[in-house]
C-alpha positions as semicolon CSV with decimal commas, in nm:
position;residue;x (nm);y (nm);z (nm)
1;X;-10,347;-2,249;0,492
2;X;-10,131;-2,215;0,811
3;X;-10,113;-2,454;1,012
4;X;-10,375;-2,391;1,323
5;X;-10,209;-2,604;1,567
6;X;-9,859;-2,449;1,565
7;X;-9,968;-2,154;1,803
8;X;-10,213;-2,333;2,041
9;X;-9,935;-2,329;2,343
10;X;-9,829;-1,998;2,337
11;X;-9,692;-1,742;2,098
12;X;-9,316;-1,780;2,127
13;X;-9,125;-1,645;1,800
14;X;-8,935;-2,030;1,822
15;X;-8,590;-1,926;1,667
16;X;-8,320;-1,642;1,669
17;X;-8,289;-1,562;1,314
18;X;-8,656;-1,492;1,330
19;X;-8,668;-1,254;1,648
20;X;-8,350;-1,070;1,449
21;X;-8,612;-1,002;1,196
22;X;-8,885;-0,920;1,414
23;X;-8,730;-0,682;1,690
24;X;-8,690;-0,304;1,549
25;X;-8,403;-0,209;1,401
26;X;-8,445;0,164;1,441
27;X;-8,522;0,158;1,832
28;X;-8,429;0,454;2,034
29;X;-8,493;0,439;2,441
30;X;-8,690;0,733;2,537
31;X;-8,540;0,739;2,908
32;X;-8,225;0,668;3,016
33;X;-8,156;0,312;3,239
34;X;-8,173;0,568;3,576
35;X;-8,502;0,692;3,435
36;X;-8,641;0,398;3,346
37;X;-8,584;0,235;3,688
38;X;-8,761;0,561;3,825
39;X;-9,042;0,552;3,539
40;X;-9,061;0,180;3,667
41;X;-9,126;0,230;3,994
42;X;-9,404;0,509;3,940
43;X;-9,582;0,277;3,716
44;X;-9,571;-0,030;3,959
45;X;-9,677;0,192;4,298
46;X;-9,930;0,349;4,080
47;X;-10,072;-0,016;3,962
48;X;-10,054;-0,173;4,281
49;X;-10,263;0,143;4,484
50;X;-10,495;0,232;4,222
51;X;-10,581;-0,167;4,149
52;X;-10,626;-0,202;4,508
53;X;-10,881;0,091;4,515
54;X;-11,068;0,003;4,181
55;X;-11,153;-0,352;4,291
56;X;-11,161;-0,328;4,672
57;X;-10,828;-0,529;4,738
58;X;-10,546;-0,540;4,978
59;X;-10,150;-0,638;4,924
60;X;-10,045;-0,969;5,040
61;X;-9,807;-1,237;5,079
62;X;-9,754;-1,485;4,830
63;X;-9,543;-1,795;4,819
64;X;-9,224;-1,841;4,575
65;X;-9,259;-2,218;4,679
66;X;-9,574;-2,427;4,731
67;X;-9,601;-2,834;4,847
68;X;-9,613;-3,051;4,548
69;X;-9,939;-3,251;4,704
70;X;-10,109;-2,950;4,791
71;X;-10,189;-2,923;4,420
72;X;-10,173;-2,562;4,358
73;X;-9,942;-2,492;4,152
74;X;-10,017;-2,327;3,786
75;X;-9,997;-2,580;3,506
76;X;-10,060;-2,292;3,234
77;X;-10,151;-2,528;2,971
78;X;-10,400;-2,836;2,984
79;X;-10,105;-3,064;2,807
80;X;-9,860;-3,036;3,077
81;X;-9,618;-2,960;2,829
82;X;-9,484;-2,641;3,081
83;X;-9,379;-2,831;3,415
84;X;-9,268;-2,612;3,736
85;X;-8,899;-2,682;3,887
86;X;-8,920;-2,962;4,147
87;X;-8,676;-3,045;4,424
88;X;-8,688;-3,218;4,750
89;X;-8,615;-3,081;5,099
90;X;-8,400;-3,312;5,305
91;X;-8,565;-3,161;5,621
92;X;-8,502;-3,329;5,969
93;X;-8,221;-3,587;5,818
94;X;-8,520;-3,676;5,570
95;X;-8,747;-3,816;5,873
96;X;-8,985;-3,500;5,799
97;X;-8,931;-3,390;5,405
98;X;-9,097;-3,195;5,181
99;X;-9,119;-3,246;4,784
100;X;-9,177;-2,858;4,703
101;X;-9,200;-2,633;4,345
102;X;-9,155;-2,316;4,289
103;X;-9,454;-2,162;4,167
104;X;-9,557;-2,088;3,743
105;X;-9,846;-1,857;3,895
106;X;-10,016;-1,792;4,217
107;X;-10,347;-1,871;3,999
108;X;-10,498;-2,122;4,233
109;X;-10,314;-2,044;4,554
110;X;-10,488;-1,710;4,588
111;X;-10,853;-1,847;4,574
112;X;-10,727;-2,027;4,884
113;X;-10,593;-1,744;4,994
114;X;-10,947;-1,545;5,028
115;X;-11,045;-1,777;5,290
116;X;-10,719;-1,754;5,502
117;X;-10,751;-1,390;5,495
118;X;-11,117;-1,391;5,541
119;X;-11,207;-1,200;5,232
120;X;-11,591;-1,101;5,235
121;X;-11,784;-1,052;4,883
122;X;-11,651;-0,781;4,707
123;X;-11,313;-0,841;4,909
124;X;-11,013;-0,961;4,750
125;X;-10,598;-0,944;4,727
126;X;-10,329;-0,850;4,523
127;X;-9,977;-1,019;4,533
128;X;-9,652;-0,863;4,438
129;X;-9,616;-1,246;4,248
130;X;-9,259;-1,361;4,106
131;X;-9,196;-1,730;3,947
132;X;-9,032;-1,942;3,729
133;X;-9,121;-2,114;3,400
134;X;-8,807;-2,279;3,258
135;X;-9,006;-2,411;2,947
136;X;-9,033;-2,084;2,749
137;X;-8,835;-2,003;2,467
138;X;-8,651;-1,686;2,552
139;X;-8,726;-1,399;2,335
140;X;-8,848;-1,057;2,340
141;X;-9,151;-1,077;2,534
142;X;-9,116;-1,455;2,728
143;X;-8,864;-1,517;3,002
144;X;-8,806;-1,778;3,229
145;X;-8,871;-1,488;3,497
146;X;-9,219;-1,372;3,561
147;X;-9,350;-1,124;3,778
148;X;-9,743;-1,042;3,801
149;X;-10,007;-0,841;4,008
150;X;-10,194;-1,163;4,069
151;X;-10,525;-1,077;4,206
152;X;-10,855;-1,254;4,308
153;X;-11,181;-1,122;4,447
154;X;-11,450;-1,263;4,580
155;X;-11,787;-1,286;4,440
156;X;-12,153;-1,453;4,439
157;X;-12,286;-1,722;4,205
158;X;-12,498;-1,414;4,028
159;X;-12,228;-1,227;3,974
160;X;-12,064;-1,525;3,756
161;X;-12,165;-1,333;3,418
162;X;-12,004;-1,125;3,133
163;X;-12,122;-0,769;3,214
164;X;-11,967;-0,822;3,612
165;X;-11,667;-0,962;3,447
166;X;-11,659;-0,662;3,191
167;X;-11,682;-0,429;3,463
168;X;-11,362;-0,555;3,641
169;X;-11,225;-0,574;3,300
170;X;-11,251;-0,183;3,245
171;X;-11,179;-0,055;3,563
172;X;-10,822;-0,258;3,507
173;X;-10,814;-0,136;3,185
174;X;-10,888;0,257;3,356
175;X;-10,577;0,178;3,589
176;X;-10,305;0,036;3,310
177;X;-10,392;0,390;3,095
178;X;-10,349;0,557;3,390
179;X;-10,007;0,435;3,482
180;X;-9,899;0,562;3,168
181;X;-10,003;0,908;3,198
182;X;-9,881;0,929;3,506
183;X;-9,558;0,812;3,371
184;X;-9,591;1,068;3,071
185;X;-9,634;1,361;3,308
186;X;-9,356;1,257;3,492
187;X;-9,100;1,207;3,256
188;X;-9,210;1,426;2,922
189;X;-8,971;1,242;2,714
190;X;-9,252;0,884;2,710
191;X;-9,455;1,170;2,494
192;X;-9,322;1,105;2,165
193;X;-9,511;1,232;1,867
194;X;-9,406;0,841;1,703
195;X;-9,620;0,696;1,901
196;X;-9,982;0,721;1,964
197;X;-10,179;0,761;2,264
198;X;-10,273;0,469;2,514
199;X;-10,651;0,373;2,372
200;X;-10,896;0,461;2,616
201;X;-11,155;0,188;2,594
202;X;-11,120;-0,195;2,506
203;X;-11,280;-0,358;2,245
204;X;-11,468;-0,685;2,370
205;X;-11,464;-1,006;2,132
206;X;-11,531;-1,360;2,139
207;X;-11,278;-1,593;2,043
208;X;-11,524;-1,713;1,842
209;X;-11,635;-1,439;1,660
210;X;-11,276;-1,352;1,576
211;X;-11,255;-1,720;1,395
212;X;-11,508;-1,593;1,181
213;X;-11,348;-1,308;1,085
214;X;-11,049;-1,481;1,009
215;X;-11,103;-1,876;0,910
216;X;-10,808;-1,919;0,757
217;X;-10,480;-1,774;0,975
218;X;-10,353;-1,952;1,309
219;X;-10,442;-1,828;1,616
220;X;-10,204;-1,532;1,697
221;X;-10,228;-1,412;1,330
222;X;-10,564;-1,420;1,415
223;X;-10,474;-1,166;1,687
224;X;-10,256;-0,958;1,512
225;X;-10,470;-0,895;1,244
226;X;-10,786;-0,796;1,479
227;X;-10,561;-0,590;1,668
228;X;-10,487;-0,359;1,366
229;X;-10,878;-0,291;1,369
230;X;-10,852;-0,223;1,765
231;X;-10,550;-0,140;1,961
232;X;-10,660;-0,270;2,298
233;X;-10,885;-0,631;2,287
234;X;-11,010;-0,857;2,547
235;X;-11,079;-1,173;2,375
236;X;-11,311;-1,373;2,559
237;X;-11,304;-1,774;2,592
238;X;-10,941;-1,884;2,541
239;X;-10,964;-2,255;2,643
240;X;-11,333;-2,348;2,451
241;X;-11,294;-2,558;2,145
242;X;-11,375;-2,343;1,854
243;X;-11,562;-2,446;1,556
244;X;-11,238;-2,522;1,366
245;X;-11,221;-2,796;1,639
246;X;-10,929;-2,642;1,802
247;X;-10,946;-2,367;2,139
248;X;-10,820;-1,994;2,059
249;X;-10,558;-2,102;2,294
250;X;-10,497;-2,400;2,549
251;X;-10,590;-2,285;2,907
252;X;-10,571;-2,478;3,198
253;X;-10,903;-2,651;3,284
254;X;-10,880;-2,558;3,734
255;X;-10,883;-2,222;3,754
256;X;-11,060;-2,023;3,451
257;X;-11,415;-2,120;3,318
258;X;-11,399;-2,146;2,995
259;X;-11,696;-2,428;2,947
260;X;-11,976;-2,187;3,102
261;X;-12,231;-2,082;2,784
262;X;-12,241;-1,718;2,703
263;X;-12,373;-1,516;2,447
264;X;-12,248;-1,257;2,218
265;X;-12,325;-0,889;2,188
266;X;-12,503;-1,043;1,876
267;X;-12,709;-1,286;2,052
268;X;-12,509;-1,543;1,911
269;X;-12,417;-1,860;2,168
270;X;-12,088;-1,885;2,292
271;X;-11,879;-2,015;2,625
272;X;-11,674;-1,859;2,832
273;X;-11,622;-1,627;3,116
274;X;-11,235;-1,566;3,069
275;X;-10,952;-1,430;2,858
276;X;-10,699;-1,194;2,790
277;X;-10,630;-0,830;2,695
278;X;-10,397;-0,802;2,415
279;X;-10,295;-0,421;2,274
280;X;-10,100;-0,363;2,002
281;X;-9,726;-0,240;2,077
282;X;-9,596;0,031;1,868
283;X;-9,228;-0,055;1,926
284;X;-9,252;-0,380;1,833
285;X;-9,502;-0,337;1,612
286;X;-9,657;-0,677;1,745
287;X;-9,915;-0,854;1,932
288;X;-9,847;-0,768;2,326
289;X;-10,011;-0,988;2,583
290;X;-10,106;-0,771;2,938
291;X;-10,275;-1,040;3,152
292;X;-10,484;-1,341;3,172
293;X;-10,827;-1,364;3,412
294;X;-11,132;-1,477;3,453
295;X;-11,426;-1,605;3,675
296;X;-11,316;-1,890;3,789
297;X;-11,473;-2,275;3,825
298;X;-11,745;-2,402;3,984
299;X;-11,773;-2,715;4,138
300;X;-11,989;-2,844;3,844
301;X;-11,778;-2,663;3,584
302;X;-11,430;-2,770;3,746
303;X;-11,548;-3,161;3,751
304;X;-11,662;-3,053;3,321
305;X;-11,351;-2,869;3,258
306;X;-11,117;-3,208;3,397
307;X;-11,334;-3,484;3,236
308;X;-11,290;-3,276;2,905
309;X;-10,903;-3,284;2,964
310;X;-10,868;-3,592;3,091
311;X;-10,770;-3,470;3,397
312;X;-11,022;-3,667;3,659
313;X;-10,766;-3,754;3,902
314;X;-10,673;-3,381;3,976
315;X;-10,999;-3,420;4,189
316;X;-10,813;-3,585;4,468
317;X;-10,586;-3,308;4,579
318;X;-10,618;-3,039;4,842
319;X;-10,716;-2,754;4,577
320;X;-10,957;-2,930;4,423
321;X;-11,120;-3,108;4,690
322;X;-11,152;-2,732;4,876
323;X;-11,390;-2,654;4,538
324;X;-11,549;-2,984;4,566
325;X;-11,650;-2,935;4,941
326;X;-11,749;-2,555;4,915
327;X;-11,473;-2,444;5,129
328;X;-11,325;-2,154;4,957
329;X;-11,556;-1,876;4,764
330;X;-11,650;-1,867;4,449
331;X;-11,374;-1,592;4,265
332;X;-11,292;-1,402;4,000
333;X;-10,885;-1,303;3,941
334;X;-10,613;-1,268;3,709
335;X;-10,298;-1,204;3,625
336;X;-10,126;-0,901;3,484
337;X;-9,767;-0,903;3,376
338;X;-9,560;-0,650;3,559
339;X;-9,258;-0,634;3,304
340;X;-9,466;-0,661;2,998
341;X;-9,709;-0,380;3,159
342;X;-9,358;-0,139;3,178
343;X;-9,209;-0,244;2,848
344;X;-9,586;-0,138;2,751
345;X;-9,625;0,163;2,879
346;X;-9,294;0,321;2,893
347;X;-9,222;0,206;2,518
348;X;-8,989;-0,100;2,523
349;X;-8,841;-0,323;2,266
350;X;-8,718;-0,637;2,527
351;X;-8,864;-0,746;2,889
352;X;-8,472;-0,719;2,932
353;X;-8,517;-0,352;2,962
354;X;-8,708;-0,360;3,257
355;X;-8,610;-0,735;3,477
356;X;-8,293;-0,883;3,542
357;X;-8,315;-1,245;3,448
358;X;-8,105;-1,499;3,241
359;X;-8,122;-1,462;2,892
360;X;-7,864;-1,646;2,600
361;X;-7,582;-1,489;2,480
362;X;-7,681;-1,501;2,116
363;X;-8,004;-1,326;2,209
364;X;-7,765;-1,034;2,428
365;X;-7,565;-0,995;2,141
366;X;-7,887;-0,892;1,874
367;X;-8,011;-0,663;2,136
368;X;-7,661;-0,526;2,157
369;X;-7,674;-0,483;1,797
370;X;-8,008;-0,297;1,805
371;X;-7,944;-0,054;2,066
372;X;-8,170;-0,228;2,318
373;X;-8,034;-0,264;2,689
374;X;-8,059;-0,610;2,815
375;X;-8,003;-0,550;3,227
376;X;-7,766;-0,791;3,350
């Protein structure tokens, strides 16, 4: 048997010779680097209005840098094994300084957010996000760049279920297939008889219920295997211990509530009111993640969610204390990779194709040999 833990943080390949083995060696481009920067761009307006229309939200602001006390910043996993970048501002000849970090996510800072911009229920905002998270290993689908559509909406305590969240879920879903028919018409060429169709509805699954169809593999086997089955998942509860004893994935425990009990289309008891929607990519012929959400915490459930962790003394910053003290509304957001989202849709081999970031040379040079564009 595998070994279960290996995956829990994330599924990076881990070493070159591997993602040699693993990226295609037969790829082709379908558009030109001019097209795909215009391909790009269609895809991303087309996101951003028709998100904006489908769950009621307007374009905002958001911060590349956040206060270090104010506590909002996106620890991604529970272990704090993925810290942000830290550095101090010498401001007024260090009488007045700040300690600041540039941002993993604008998870947390947006529920704040619906309060400063006075978002009603069934308000919300959508953020043209970019960040940093040095801790990745940089393959084809993880950089040390990431840019999201990081949205949040507001919502009442009865609307804290699975069918509201399901909802939101397939009207995202609606907008994502969209994009890439609008792409298609656009640019004929994205219509290649190699590939099939975008799926047009999402198969729903507990994290738990895919355990039990697979006891034995690790986590993102797990995935890969259920997304041969179905194309286009949303597995729900990524951060819930499992009955292996392990969660489907470690999820921070101050944003997404992954400790409320649910039940399955089955009947069967489960927790959760989060996850992810994972599709299978034909290029790479692998697992491709599209974006992270959920409802998020509760008072009750964010105190749960920290004493599981260990994570008690979070409780005394800003952020926290806000949930504690009923000052900002209860939420449900997400976020959706931009550049995973275009590698997706417009049939990519590398997130290289489609961001300018850093990448190492050894990983340049096997894209070089594979006919894949890194942008520089």
């Amino acid at each position: 048997m595998a070994d279960k833990k290996a995956d829990l943080a994330g599924p990076g390949i881990g070493n070159y010779e591997d993602l040699e083995k693993v990226l295609p060696s037969d790829y082709r481009p379908l558009l030109n680097r001019k097209d795909t920067q215009k391909a790009l761009y269609l895809v991303k307006h087309y996101i951003e209005e028709n998100l904006c229309k489908e769950l009621n939200l307007m374009m905002v602001q958001v911060p590349l840098i956040v206060d270090v006390n104010s506590g909002v910043n996106d620890y991604l996993d529970r272990d704090g094994s993925r810290t942000p970048i830290q550095f101090h501002i010498n401001n007024d000849y260090n009488k007045n300084p700040i300690d600041a970090q540039v941002v993993q996510a604008a998870t947390k800072w947006k529920r704040v957010a619906l309060k400063q911009f006075d978002c009603k229920v069934g308000e919300g905002i959508c953020t043209d996000m970019r960040a940093v998270r040095k801790d990745y290993f940089l393959d084809h689908d993880h950089s040390c760049y990431v840019d999201q559509w990081d949205w949040e909406r507001v919502i009442t305590a009865d609307q804290r279920d699975l069918n509201f969240m399901k909802d939101i879920i397939r009207k995202i879903w609606k907008v994502l297939v969209g994009a890439g028919k609008a792409a298609q018409e656009q640019f004929p060429a994205l219509k290649d008889s190699k590939y099939p169709q975008f799926p047009e509805e999402l198969k729903f699954l507990h994290a738990e219920e895919i355990l039990e169809m697979y006891p034995d593999l690790p986590r993102k086997q797990r995935e890969t295997a259920i997304l041969q089955k179905y194309p286009a998942v949303f597995i729900i509860g990524i951060g819930w211990t499992l009955k292996d004893g392990y969660p489907h994935e470690m999820r921070a425990a101050d944003y997404d509530d992954w400790v409320t009990e649910t039940k399955s289309e089955k009947g069967e008891p489960m927790h959760g009111l989060n996850g992810d929607i994972l599709v299978w990519n034909p290029v790479t012929k692998r697992r491709h993640e599209l974006t992270s959400m959920g409802i998020r915490v509760t008072k009750d459930t964010l105190k749960t969610q920290l004493q599981m962790t260990g994570q008690l003394d979070f409780l005394k910053l800003p952020y926290h204390q806000a949930i504690m003290n009923d000052q900002i509304p209860l939420s449900i957001g997400g976020g959706i990779g931009q550049s995973r989202t275009f590698m997706y849709l417009l049939r990519g081999a590398h997130l290289g194709e489609f961001s300018v970031t850093v990448w190492p040379q050894i990983l340049k040079d096997i894209c070089a040999k594979k006919n894949i564009h890194v942008l520089e």
